[in-house]
mmJSON file of the N, C-alpha and C atoms, coordinates in Angstrom:
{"data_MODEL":{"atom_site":{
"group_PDB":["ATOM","ATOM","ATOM","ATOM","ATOM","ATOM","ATOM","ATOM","ATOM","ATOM","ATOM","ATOM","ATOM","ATOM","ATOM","ATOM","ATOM","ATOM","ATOM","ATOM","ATOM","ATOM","ATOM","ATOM","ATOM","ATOM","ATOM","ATOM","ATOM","ATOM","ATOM","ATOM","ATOM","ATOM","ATOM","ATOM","ATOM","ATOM","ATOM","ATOM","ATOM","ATOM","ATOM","ATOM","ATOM","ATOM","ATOM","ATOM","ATOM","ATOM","ATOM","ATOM","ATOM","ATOM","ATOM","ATOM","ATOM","ATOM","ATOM","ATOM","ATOM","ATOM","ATOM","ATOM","ATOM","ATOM","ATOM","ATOM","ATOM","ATOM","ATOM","ATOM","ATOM","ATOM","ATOM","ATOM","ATOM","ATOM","ATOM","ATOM","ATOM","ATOM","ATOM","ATOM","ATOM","ATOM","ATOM","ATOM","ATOM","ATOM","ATOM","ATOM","ATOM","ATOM","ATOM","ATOM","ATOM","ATOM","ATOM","ATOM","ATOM","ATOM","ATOM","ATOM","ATOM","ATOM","ATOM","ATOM","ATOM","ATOM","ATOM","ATOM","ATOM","ATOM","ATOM","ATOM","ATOM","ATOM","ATOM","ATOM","ATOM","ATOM","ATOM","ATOM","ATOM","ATOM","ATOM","ATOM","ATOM","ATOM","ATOM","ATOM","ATOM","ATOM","ATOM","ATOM","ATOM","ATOM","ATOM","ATOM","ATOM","ATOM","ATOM","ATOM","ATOM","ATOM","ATOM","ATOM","ATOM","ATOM","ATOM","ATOM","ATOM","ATOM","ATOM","ATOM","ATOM","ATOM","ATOM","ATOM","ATOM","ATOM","ATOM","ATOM","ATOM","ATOM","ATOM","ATOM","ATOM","ATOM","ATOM","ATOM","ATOM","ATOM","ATOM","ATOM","ATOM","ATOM","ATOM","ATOM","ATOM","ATOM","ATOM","ATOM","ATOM","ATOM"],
"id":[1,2,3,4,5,6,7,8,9,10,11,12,13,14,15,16,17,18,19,20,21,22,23,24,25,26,27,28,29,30,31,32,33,34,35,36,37,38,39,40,41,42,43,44,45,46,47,48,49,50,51,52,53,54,55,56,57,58,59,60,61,62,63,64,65,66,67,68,69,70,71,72,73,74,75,76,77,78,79,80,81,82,83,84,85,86,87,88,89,90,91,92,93,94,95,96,97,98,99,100,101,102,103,104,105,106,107,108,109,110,111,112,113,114,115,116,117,118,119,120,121,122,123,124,125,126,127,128,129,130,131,132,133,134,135,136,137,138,139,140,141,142,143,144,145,146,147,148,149,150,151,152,153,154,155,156,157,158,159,160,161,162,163,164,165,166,167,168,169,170,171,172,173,174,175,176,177,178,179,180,181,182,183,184,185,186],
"type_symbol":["N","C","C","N","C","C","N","C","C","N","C","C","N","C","C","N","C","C","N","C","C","N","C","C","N","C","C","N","C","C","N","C","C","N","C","C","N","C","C","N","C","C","N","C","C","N","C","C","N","C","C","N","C","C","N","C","C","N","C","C","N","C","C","N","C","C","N","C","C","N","C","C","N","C","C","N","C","C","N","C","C","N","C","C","N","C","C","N","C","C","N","C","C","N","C","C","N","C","C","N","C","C","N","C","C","N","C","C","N","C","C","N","C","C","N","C","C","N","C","C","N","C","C","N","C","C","N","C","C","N","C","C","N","C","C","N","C","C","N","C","C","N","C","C","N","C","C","N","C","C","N","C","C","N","C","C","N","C","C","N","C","C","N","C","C","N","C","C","N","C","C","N","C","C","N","C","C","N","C","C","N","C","C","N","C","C"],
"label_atom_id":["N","CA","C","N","CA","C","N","CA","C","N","CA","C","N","CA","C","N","CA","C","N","CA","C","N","CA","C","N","CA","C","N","CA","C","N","CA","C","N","CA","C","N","CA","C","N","CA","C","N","CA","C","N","CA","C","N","CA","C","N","CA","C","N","CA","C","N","CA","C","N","CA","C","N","CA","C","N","CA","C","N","CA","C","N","CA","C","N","CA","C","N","CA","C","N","CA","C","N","CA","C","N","CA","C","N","CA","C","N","CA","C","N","CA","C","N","CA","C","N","CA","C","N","CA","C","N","CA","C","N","CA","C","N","CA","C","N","CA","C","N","CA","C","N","CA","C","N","CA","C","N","CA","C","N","CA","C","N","CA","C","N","CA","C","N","CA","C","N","CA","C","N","CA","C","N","CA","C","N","CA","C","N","CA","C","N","CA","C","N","CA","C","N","CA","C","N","CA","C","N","CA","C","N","CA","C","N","CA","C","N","CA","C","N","CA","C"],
"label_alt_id":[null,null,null,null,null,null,null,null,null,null,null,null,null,null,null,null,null,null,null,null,null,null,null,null,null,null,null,null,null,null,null,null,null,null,null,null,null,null,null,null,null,null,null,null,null,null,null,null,null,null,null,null,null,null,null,null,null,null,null,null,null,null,null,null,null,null,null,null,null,null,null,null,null,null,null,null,null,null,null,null,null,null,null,null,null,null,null,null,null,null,null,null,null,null,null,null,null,null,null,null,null,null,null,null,null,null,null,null,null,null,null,null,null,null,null,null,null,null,null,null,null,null,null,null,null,null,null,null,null,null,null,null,null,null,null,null,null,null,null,null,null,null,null,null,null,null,null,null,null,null,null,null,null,null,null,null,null,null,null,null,null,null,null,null,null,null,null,null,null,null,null,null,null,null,null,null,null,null,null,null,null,null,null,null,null,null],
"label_comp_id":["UNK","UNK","UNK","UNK","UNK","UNK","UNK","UNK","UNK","UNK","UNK","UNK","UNK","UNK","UNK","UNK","UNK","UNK","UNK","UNK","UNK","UNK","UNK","UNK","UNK","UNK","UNK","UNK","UNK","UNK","UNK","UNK","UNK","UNK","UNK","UNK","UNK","UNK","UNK","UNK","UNK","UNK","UNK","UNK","UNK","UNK","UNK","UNK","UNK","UNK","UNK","UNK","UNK","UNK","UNK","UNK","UNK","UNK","UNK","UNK","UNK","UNK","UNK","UNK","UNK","UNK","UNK","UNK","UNK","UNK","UNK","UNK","UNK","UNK","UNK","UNK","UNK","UNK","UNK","UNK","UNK","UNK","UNK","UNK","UNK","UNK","UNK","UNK","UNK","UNK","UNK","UNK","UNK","UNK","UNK","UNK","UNK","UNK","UNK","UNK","UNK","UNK","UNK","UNK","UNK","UNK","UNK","UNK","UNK","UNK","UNK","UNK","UNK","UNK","UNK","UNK","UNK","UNK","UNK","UNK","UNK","UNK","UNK","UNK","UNK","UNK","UNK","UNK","UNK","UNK","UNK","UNK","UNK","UNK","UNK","UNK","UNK","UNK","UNK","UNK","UNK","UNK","UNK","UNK","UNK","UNK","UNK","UNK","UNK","UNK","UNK","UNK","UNK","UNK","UNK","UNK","UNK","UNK","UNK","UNK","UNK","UNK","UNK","UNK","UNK","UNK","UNK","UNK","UNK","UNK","UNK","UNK","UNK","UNK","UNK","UNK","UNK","UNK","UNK","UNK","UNK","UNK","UNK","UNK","UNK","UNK"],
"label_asym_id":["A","A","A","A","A","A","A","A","A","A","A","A","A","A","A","A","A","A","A","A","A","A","A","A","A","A","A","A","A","A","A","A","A","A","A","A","A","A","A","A","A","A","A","A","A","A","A","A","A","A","A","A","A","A","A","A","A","A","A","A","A","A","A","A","A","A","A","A","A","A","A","A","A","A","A","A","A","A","A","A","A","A","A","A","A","A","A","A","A","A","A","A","A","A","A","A","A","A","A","A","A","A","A","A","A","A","A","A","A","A","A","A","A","A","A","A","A","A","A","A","A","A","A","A","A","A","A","A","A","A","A","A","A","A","A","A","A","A","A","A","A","A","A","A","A","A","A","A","A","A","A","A","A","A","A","A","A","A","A","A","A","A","A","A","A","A","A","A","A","A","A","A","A","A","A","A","A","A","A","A","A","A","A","A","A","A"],
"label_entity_id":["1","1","1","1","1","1","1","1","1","1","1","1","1","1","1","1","1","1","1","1","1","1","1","1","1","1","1","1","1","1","1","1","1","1","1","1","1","1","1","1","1","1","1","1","1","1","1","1","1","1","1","1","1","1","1","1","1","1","1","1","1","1","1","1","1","1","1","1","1","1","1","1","1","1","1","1","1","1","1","1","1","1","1","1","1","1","1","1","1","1","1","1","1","1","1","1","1","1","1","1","1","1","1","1","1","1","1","1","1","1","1","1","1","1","1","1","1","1","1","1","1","1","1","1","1","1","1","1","1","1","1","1","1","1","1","1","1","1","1","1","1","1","1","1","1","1","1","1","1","1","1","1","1","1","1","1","1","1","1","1","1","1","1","1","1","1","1","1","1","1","1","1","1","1","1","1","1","1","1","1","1","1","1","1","1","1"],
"label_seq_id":[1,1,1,2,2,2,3,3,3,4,4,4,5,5,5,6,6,6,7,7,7,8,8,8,9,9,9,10,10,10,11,11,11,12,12,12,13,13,13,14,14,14,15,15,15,16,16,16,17,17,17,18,18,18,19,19,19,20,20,20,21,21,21,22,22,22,23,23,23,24,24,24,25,25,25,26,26,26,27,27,27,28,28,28,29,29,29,30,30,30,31,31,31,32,32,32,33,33,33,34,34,34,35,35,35,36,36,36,37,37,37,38,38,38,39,39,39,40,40,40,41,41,41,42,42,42,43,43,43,44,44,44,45,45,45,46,46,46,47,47,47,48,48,48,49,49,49,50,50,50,51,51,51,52,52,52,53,53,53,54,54,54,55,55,55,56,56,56,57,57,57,58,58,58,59,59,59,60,60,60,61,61,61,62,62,62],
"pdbx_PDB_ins_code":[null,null,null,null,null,null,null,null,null,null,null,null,null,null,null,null,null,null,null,null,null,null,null,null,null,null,null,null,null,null,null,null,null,null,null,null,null,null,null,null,null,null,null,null,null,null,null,null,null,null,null,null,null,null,null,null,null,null,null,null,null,null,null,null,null,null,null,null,null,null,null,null,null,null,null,null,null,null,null,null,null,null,null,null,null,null,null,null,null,null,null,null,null,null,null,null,null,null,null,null,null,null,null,null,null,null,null,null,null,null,null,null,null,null,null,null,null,null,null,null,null,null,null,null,null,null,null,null,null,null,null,null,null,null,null,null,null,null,null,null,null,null,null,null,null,null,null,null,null,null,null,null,null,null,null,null,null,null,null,null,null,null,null,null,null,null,null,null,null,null,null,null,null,null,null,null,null,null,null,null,null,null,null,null,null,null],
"Cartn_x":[-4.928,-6.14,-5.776,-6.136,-6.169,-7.088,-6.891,-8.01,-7.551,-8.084,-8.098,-8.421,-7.819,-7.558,-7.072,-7.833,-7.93,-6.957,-5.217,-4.693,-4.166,-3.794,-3.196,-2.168,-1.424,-0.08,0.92,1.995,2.36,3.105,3.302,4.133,3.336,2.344,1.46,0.417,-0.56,-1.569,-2.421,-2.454,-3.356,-3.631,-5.253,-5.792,-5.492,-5.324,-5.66,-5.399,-5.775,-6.177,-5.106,-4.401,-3.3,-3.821,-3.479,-3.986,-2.884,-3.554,-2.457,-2.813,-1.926,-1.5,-1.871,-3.005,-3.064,-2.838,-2.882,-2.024,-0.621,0.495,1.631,1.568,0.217,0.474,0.743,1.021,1.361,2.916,2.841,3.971,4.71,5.784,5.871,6.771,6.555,6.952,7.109,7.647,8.116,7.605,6.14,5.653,5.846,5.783,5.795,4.35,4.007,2.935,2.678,1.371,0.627,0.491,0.852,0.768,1.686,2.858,4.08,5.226,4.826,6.327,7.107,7.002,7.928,7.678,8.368,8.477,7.705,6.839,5.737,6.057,6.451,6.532,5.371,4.721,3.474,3.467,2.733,3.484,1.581,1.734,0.334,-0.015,-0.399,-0.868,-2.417,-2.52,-3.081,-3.312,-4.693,-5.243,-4.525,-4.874,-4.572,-5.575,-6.474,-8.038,-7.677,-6.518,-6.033,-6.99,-7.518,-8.384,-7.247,-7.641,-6.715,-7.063,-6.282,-6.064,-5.82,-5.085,-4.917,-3.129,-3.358,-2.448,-2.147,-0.575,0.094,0.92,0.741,1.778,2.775,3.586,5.228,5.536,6.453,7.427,8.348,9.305,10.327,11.653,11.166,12.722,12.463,11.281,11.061,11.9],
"Cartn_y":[-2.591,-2.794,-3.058,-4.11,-4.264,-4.123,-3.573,-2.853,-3.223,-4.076,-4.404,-3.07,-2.839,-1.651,-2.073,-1.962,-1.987,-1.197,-1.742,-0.775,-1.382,-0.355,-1.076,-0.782,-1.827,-2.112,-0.884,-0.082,0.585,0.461,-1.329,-1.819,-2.745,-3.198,-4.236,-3.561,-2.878,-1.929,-2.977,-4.108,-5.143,-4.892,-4.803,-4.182,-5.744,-5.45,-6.401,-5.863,-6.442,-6.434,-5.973,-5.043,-5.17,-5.062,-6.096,-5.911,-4.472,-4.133,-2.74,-2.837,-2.45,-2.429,-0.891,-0.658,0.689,1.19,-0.103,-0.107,0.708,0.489,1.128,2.81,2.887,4.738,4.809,6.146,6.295,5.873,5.615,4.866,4.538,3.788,3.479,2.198,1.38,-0.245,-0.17,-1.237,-1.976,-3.67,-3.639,-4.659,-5.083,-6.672,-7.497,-7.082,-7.066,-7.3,-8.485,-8.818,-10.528,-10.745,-9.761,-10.736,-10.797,-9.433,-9.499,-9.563,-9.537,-10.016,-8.79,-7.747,-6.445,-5.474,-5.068,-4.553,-3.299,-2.809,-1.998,-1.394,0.054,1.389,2.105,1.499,2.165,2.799,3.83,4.949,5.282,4.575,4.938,6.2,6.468,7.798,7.412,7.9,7.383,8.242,8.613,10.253,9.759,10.61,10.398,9.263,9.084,7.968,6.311,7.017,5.515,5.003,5.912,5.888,5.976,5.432,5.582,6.658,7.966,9.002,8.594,8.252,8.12,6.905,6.422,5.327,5.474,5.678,5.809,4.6,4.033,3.037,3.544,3.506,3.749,3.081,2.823,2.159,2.004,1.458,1.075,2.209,1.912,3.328,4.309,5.011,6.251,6.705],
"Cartn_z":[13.834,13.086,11.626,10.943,9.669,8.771,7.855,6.803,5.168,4.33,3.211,2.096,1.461,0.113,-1.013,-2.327,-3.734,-3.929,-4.446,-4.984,-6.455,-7.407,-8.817,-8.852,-9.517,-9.545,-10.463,-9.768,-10.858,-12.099,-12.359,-13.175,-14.036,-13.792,-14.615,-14.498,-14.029,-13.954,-13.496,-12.68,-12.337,-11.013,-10.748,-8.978,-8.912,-7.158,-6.322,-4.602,-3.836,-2.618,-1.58,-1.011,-0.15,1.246,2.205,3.437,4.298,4.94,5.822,7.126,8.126,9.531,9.667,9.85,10.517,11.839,12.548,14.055,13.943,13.08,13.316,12.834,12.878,11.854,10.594,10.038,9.008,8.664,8.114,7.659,6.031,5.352,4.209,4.218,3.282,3.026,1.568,1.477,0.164,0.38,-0.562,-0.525,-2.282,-2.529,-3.865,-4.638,-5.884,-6.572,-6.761,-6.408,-6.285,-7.373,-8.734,-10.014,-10.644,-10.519,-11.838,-10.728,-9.256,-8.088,-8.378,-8.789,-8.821,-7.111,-6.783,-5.497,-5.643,-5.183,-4.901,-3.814,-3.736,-2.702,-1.809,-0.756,-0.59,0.387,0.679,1.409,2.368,3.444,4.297,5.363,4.85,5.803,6.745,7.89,8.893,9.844,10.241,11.199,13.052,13.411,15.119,15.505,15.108,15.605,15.036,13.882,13.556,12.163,11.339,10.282,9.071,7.915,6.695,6.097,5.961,5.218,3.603,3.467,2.195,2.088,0.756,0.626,-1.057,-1.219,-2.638,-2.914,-4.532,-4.672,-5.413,-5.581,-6.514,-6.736,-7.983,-8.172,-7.184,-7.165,-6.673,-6.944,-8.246,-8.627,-9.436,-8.789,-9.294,-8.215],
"occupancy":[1.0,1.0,1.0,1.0,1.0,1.0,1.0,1.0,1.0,1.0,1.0,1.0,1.0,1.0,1.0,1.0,1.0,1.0,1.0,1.0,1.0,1.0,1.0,1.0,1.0,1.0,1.0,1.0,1.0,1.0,1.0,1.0,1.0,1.0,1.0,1.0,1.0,1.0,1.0,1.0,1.0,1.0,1.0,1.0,1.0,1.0,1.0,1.0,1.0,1.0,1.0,1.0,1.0,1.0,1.0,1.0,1.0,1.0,1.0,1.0,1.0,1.0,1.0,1.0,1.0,1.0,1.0,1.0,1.0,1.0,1.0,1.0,1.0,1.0,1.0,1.0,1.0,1.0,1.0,1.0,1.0,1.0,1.0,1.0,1.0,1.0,1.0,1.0,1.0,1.0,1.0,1.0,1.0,1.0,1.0,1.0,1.0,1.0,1.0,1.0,1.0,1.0,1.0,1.0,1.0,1.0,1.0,1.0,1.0,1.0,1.0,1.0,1.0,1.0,1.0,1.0,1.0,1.0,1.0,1.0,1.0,1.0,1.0,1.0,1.0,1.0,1.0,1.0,1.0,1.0,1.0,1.0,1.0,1.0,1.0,1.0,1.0,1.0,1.0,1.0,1.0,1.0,1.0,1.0,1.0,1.0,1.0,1.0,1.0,1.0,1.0,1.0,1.0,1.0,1.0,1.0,1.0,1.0,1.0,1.0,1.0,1.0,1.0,1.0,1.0,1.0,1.0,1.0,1.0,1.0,1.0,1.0,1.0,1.0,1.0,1.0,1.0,1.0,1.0,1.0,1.0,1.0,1.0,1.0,1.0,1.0],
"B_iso_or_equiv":[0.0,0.0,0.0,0.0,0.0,0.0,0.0,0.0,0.0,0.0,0.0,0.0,0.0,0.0,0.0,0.0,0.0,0.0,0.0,0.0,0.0,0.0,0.0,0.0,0.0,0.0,0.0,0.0,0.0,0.0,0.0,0.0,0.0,0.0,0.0,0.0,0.0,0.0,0.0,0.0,0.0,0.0,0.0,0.0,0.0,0.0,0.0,0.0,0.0,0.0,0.0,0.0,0.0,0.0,0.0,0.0,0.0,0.0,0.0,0.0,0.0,0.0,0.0,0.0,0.0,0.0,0.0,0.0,0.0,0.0,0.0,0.0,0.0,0.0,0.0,0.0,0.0,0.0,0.0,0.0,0.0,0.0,0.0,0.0,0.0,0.0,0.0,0.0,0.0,0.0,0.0,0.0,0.0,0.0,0.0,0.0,0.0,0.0,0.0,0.0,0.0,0.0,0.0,0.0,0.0,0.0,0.0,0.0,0.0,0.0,0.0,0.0,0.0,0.0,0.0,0.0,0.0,0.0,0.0,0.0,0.0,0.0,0.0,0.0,0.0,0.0,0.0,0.0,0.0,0.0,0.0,0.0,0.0,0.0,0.0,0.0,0.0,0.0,0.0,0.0,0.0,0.0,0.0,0.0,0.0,0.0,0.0,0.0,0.0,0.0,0.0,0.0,0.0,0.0,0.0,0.0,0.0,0.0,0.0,0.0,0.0,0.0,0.0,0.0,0.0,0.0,0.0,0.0,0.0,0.0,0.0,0.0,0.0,0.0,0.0,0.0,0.0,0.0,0.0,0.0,0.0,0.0,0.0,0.0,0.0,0.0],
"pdbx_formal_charge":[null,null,null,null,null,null,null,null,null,null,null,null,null,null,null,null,null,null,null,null,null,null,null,null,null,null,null,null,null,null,null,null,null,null,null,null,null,null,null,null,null,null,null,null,null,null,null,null,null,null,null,null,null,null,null,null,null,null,null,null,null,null,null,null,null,null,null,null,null,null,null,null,null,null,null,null,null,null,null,null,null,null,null,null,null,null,null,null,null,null,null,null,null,null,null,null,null,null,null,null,null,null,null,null,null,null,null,null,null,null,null,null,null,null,null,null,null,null,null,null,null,null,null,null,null,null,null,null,null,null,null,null,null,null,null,null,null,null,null,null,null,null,null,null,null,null,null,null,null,null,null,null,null,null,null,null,null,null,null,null,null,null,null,null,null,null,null,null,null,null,null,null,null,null,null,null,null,null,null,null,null,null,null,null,null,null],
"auth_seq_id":[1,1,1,2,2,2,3,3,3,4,4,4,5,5,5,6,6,6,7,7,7,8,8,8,9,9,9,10,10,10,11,11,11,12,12,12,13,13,13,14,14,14,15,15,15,16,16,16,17,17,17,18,18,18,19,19,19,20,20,20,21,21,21,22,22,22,23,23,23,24,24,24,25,25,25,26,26,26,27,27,27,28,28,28,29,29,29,30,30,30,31,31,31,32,32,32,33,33,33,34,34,34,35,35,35,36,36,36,37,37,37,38,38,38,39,39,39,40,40,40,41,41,41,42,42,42,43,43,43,44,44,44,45,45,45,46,46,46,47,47,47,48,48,48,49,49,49,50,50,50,51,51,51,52,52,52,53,53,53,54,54,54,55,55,55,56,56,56,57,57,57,58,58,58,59,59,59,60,60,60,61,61,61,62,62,62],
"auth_comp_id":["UNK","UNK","UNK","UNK","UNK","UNK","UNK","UNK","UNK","UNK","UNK","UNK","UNK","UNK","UNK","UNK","UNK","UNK","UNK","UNK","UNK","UNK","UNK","UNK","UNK","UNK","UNK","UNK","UNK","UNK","UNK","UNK","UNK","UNK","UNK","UNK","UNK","UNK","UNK","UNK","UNK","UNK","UNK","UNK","UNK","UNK","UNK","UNK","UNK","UNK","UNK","UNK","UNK","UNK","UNK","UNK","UNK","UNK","UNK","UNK","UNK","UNK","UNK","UNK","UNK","UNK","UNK","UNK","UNK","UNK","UNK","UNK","UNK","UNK","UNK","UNK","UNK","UNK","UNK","UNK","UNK","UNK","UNK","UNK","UNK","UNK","UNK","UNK","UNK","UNK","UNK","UNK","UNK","UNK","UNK","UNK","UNK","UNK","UNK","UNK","UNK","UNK","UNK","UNK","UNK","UNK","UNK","UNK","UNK","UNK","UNK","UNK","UNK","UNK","UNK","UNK","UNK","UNK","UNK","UNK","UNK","UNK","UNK","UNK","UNK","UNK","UNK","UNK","UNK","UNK","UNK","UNK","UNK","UNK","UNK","UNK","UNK","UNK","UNK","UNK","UNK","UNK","UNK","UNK","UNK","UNK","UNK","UNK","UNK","UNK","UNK","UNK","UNK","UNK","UNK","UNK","UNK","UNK","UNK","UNK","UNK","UNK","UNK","UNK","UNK","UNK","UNK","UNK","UNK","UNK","UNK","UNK","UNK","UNK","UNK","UNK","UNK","UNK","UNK","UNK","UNK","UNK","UNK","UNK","UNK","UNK"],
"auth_asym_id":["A","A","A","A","A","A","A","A","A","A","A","A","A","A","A","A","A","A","A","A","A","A","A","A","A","A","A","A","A","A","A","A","A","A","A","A","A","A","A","A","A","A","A","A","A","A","A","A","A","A","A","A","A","A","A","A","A","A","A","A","A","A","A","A","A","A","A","A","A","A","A","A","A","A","A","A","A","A","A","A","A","A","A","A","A","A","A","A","A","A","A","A","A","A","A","A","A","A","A","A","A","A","A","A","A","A","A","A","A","A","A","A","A","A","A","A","A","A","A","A","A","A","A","A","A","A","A","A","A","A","A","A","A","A","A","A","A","A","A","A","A","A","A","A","A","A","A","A","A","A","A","A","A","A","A","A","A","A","A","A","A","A","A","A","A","A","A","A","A","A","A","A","A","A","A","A","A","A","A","A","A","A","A","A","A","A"],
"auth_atom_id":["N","CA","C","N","CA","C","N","CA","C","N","CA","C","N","CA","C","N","CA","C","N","CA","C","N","CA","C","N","CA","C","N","CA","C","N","CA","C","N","CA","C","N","CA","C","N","CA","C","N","CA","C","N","CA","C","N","CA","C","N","CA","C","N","CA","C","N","CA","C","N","CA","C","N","CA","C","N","CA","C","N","CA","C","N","CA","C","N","CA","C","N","CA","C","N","CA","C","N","CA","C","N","CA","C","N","CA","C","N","CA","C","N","CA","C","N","CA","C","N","CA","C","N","CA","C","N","CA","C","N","CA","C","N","CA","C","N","CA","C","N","CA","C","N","CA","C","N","CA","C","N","CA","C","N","CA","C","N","CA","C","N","CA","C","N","CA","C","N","CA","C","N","CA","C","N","CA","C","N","CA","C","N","CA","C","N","CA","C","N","CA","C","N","CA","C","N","CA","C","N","CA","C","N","CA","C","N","CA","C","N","CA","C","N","CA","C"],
"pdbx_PDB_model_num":[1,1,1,1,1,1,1,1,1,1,1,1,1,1,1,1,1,1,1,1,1,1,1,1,1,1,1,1,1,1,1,1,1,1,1,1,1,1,1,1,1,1,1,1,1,1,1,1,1,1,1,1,1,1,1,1,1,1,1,1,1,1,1,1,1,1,1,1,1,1,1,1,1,1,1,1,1,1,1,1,1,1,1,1,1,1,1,1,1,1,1,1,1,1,1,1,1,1,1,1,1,1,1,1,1,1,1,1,1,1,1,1,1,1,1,1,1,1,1,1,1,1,1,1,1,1,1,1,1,1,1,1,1,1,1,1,1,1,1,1,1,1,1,1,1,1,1,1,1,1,1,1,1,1,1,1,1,1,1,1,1,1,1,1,1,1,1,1,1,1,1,1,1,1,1,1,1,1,1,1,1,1,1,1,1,1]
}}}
């Protein structure tokens, strides 16, 4: 299931749109920022029903 989420960037502070795979569970990736291309840490959390718990972005090298 894919589900669209408003997140801001932790390096340019610019929102924009990240699509997520809530099909695979909770989970964590290293996706690009759609405006400054810096690698973005996002870390998805995801209930047993397959609902989005909650979703964090990081830096890269924190």
């Amino acid at each position: 299931m894919l589900e669209s989420c408003r997140v801001s960037c932790p390096y340019c502070g610019e929102s924009f749109e990240a699509t997520l795979d809530l099909s695979a569970g909770s989970q964590h990736y290293i996706e690009d920022c759609y405006i400054c291309c810096r690698p973005i840490l996002f870390f998805i959390e995801v209930d047993h029903t397959g609902e989005l718990i909650s979703i964090h972005a990081r830096r890269d090298d924190e």
